[in-house]
Every structure is written in structure tokens, then in C-alpha cells.
C-alpha positions in Angstrom: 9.0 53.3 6.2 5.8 52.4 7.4 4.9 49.2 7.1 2.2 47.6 4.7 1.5 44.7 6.4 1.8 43.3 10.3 2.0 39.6 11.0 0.4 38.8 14.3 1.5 35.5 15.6 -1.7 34.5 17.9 -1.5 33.9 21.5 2.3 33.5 23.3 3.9 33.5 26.6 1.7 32.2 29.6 -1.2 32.2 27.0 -0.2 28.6 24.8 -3.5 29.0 22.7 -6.4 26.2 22.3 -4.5 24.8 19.3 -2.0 22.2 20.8 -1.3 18.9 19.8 1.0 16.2 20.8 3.5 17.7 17.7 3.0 21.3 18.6 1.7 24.2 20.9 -0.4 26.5 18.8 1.7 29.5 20.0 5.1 28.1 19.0 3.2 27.3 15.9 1.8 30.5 15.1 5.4 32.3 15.6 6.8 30.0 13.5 4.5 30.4 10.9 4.5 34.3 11.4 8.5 34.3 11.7 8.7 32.9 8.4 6.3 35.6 6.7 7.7 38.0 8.2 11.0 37.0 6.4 9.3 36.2 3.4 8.2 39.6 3.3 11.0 41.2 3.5 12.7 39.1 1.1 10.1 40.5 -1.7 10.6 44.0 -0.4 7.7 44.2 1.1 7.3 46.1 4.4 6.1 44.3 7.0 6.3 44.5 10.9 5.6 41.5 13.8 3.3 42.1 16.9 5.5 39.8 18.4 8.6 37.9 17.7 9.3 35.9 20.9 7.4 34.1 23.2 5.6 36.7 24.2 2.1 37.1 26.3 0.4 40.4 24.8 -2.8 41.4 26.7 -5.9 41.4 23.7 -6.0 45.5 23.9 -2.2 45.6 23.6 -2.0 43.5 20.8 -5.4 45.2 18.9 -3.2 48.9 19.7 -0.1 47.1 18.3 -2.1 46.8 14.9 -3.9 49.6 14.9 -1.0 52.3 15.3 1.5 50.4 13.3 0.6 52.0 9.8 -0.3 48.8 8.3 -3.3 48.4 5.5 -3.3 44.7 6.1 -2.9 42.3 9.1 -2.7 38.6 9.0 -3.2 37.2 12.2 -2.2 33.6 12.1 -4.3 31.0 14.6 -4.4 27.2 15.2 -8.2 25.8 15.6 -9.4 23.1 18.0 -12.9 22.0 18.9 -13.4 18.7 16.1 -13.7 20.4 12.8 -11.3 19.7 9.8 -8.8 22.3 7.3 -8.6 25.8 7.6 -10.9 28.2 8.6 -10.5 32.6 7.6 -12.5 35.1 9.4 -12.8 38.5 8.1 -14.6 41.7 9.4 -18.3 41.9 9.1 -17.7 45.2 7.2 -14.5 44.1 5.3 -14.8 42.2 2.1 -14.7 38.2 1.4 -11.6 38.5 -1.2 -8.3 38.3 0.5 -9.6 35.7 2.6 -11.4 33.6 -0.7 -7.9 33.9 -2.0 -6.2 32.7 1.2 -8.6 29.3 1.5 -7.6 29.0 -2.1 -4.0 28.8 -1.8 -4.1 26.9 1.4 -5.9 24.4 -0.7 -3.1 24.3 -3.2 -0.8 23.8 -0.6 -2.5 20.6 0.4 -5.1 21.8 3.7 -8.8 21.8 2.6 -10.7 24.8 3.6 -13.9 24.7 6.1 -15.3 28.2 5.7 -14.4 31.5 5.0 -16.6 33.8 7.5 -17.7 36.4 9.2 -19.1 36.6 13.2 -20.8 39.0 15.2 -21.5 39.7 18.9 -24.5 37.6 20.2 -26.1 41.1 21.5 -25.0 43.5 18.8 -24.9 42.4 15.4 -22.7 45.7 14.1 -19.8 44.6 16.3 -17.3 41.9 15.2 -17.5 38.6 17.7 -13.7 38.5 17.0 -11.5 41.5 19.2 -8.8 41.7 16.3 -11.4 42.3 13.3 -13.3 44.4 15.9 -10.6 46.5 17.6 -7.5 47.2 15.2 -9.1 50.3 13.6 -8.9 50.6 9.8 -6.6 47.7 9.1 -8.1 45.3 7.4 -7.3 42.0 9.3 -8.0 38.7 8.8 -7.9 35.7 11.1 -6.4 32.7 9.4 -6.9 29.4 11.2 -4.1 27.0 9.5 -6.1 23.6 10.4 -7.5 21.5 13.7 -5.0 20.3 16.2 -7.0 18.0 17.4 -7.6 16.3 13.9 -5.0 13.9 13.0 -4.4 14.6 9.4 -4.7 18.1 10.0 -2.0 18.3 12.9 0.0 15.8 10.8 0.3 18.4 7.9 0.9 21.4 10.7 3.7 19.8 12.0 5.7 18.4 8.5 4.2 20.9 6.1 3.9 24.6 7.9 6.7 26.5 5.8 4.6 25.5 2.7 1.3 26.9 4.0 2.9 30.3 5.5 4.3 30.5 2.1 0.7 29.4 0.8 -0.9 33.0 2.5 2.3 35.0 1.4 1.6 33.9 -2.4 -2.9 35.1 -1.4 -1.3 38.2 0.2 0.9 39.1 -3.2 -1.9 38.6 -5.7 -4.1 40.4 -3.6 -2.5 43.6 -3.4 -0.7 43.4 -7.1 2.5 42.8 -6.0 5.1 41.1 -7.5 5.6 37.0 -5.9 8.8 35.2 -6.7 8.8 32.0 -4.9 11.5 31.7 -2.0 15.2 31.0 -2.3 15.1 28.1 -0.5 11.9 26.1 -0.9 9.8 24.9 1.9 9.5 21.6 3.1 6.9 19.1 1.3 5.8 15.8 2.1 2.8 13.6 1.6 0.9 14.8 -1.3 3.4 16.9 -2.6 5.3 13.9 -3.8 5.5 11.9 -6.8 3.2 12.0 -10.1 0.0 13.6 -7.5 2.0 16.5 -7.0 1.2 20.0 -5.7 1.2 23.1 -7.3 2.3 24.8 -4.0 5.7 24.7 -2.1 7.7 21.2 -2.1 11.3 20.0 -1.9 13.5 19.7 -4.9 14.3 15.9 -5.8 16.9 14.2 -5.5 19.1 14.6 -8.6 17.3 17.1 -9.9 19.0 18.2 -13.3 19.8 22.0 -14.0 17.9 23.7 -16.8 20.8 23.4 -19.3 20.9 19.6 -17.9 24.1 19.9 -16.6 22.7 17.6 -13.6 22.6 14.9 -15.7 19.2 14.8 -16.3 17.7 13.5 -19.8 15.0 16.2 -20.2 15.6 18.1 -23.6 16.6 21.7 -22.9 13.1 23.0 -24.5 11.0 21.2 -22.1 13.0 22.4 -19.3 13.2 25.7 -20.3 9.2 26.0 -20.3 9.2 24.6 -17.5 11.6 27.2 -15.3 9.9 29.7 -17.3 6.6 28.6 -15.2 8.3 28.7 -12.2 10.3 31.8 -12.6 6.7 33.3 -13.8 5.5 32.0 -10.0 2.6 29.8 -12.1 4.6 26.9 -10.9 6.0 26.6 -7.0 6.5 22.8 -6.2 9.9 22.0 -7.1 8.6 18.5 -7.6 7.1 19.1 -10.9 10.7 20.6 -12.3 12.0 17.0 -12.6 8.5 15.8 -14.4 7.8 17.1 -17.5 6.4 14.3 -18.9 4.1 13.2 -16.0 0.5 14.9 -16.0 -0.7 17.9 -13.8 -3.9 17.0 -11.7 -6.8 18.8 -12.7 -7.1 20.9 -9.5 -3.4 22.2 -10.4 -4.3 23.0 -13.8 -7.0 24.9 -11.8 -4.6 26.7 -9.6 -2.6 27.6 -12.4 -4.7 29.2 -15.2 -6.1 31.2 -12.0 -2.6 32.7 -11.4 -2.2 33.4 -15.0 -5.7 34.8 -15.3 -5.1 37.2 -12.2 -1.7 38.3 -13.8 -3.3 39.1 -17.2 -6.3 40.8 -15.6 -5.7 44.7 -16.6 
């Protein structure tokens, strides 16, 4: 079966990429991060293939005919930035359309890594030609370039290194509503630190607590059956993802979750 979507993890082999930090090379990073979709994908039944899944140098043309001939509708090709900016940047084709990439800054937002621009770029001497070889060359696929954060900003880097499973998982849940497809959050939830924590919370990925009760309490928690109930039903529904918020029904949502949330239940009730 073909697939429906290819996971390019950027850069690779004698070619470490402009995104390194003292925590990470951006190629290592990016094949993390593309690694882990590529699982994810599968996991939701989703086909999905991997321009590369070693460390792997793969010449621009080869990479661009690796896209192109792979059957794929979509490629997400995953990118570390560098050059003094802040949060994440998504580039789409100058004749492809703004959505999957609004919906991508969104959730990477959720997930706790603000958004700089969601954008387009042509050639300095042809303005009908994408500045960008893998919007430009792979053909029909629509691609989109998804810069995860600046190395070479602290609090961005920081997040990278501690937090990357949660923003893969943070363009898998963009890709999913995108394309209608069914998103169930994964098995075993990513990592979450900082913001994800405590009564701030995050409405994206996060670890489970400590003592965490079951939903018929039988983990000795003290939350009535009810509450807990509604609140796996959220989850189970994919309205909810941080596991955080399963132990804290009676702590408030911030307002920018409430947000995130009636904008997944809106797009799931949209005919």
C-alpha cells in the first residue's frame, strides 16, 4: 500500500544541519522526531514511509525524488532553525494552501513552543519558484517544512531537548485533523516538563503523575467516579492529551486550553 504520508527527517550523515546546540545536533534531532512519527503513524494505521531512518547524508535531488515517487499526498519535513529568532517557524508552497501549516503552529503552541510565522518564500529572481528545494522539487506532494524552534535560543533548545516527543506528537495530532482522520493519543505518553506541570497545565502531551488513580479509583485516588469518568471520556475523545490534567479535576483549565479544546471539538463536529 502506498503510503499517505512521508516523514523527511532534515539533513543527516556528513550534513549535521545549522540547528545544533550544546543539547543536540539538528540532524539527530530531526530523526528523532521523524522516528517517532513515523511510529506514531503506523500505530493509527496510517500509511506512512521515512526518507531516511539512519544517519544518513541524502543529496537535495535524491531526497526531493525520494518524495516525489513515493506515492505520498503529504510530506512533513521536520527542520531545526538557527540564526536568533524564537519558536517554530512552517513553510509551505507558494502554490499550496496556509491550512495544514496554521494547524501545525497551532498545535505546537499547545504543546508549549510559540509560533514565529507560518510562510511562504520565493526565489530572489523568479517569483513562481519556491526559495525552498523540497516545496519546489517534490512534485505534487504537498509538503511542508516544519522548523520545531531555534537552537541557538535557550528556552527554545531547552524545550527541544526535554520536550521533543510531545511536539512530534504535537504535528501528528495537526496532521490527523487535517486530513479527517481518526487521532487517539499514544499508548505510552510523551515526556512533559516545565509548563506541562502542575495547576498551568498543557493541553498537549505530558507524563502521568505520580499516583495517578484509575478511573474506577482503584489507585486510591479520592476523585468521585463521575468526575473521572468525564474526564477519561475527554481524553479517550482526544479533546484532552496531557495526562496531567487526569489527576485534576478540580483545578481550572487556562484559558488558551479552553481554546485548544473547543477548537478540537468544533473541527470534530464540523459536517
Amino acid at each position: 500500500m502506498a503510503p499517505i504520508v512521508i516523514v523527511d527527517a532534515g539533513h543527516g550523515g556528513v550534513d549535521p544541519g545549522g540547528g545544533n546546540s550544546a543539547q543536540f545536533t539538528e540532524k539527530a534531532m530531526t530523526l528523532n522526531i521523524s522516528l517517532y512519527q513515523y511510529r506514531r503513524f503506523l500505530e493509527l494505521q496510517i500509511p506512512a514511509a521515512l526518507t531516511r531512518s539512519s544517519d544518513l547524508a541524502l543529496q537535495s535531488e535524491e531526497r526531493a525524488a525520494l518524495v516525489r515517487n513515493s506515492g505520498a499526498k503529504y510530506c512533513i519535513s521536520n527542520h531545526i532553525n538557527a540564526g536568533g529568532g524564537r519558536g517554530s517557524e512552517v513553510i509551505y508552497s507558494i502554490y499550496g494552501s496556509a491550512a495544514f501549516p496554521r494547524l501545525i503552529a497551532d498545535e505546537l503552541e499547545a504543546a508549549g513552543m510559540p509560533n514565529r510565522r507560518v510562510f511562504t518564500r520565493t526565489l530572489p529572481n523568479n517569483p513562481k519558484q519556491d526559495y525552498y528545494f523540497m516545496n519546489r522539487d517534490t512534485g505534487s506532494v504537498e509538503t511542508v517544512i516544519v522548523e520545531y524552534g531555534f537552537a541557538d535560543n535557550p528556552l527554545d533548545a531547552d524545550k527541544l531537548a526535554k520536550d521533543w516527543q510531545s511536539l512530534a506528537e504535537a504535528v501528528i495530532r495537526a496532521f490527523c485533523e487535517y486530513v479527517d482522520l481518526t487521532y487517539q493519543p499514544p499508548k505510552t505518553v510523551p515526556p512533559q516538563t516545565g509548563e506541562g506541570s502542575g495547576g498551568g497545565g498543557n493541553a498537549g502531551g505530558g507524563n502521568t503523575p505520580p499516583g495517578n488513580g484509575s478511573p474506577n479509583n482503584g489507585g486510591g485516588s479520592d476523585v468521585p467516579d463521575w468526575k473521572q469518568e468525564a474526564i477519561d471520556w475527554m481524553f479517550d475523545q482526544g479533546l484532552l492529551t496531557n495526562e496531567d490534567w487526569r489527576s485534576q479535576a478540580d483545578k481550572p483549565l487556562p484559558l488558551w486550553a479552553e481554546a485548544v479544546i473547543l477548537k478540537r471539538l468544533y473541527e470534530k463536529c464540523k459536517p
